[in-house]
N, C-alpha and C positions, 0 to 999 in steps of 0.2 A: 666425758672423753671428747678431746680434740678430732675433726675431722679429717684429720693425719692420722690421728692414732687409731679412728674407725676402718680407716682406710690398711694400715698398718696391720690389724687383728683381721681383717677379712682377707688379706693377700698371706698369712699365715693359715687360716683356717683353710681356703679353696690347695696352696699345697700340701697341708697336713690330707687335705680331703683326697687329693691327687695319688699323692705319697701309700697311704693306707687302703685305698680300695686298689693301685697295681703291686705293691709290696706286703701288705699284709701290716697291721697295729704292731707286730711286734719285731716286724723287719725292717721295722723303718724307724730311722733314729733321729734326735731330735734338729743334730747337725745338717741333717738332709732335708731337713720342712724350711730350715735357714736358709738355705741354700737355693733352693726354689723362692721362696718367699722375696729373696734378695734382700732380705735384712738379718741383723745381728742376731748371735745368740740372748745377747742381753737384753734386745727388744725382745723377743719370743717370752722370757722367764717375766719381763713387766705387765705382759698381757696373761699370760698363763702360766698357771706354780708349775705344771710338770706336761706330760703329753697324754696322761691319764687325761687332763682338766679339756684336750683340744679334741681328745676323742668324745668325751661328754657332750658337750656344745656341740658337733659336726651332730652325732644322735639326736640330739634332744631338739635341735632345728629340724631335724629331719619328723622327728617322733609328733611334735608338734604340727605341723602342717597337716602330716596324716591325717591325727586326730581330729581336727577342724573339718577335713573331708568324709573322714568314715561318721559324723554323726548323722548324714544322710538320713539314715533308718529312720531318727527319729523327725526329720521335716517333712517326710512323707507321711504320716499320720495325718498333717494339716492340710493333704493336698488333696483337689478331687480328684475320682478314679480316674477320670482323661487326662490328666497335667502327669500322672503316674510315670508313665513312660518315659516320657521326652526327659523329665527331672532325674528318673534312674539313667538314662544315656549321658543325661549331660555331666552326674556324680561320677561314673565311671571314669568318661573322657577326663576328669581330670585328675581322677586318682593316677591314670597310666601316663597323664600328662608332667605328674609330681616326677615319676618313675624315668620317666624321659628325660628331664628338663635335669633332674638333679642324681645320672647317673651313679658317681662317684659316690656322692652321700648316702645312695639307696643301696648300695654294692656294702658300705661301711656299716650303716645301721642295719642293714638286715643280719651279717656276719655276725657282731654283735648282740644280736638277737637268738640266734643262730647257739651261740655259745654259752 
């Protein structure tokens, strides 16, 4: 994919992401993610068959990131008892930093979750 068209699927997914976490997945139509997005319906259908497909991807970046942070647990095994601490504060700060940084998506994927 062209770095228009990365650029193109990311200014769809941030207002799909916008869209969905203040209007709810099934209040918001696909005309309305266009419309933010500032591009065509017909770019929207060449990056994604339907709004099922931008809900998936908005979760699954989200889902992913998590996972990569909650496996904590198990790099703590490797650590000495002293380094304990500091590594659990530092895992935390960024799980609530995920939560921060990526409002709308955590508002999205949780709902989802949720249901």
């Amino acid at each position: 994919m062209s770095r228009k068209g990365l650029e193109t699927k990311e200014k769809l997914l941030k207002a799909a992401e916008e869209l969905f976490a203040q209007k709810g997945f099934k209040g918001t139509r696909v005309s309305e993610i266009v419309s933010r997005a500032g591009v065509t319906q017909a770019a929207f259908y060449l990056y994604f068959p339907s709004k099922e497909e931008v809900l998936l991807e908005i979760t699954e970046r989200f889902q992913h990131r998590l996972l990569k942070l909650s496996n904590a647990g198990a790099k703590v095994m490797e650590l000495e008892k002293k380094d304990v601490s500091q590594f659990s504060q530092t895992a935390l700060e960024q799980v609530f930093s995920l939560f921060l940084e990526n409002a709308n998506r955590a508002k999205v994927a949780l709902h989802v979750a949720k249901n």
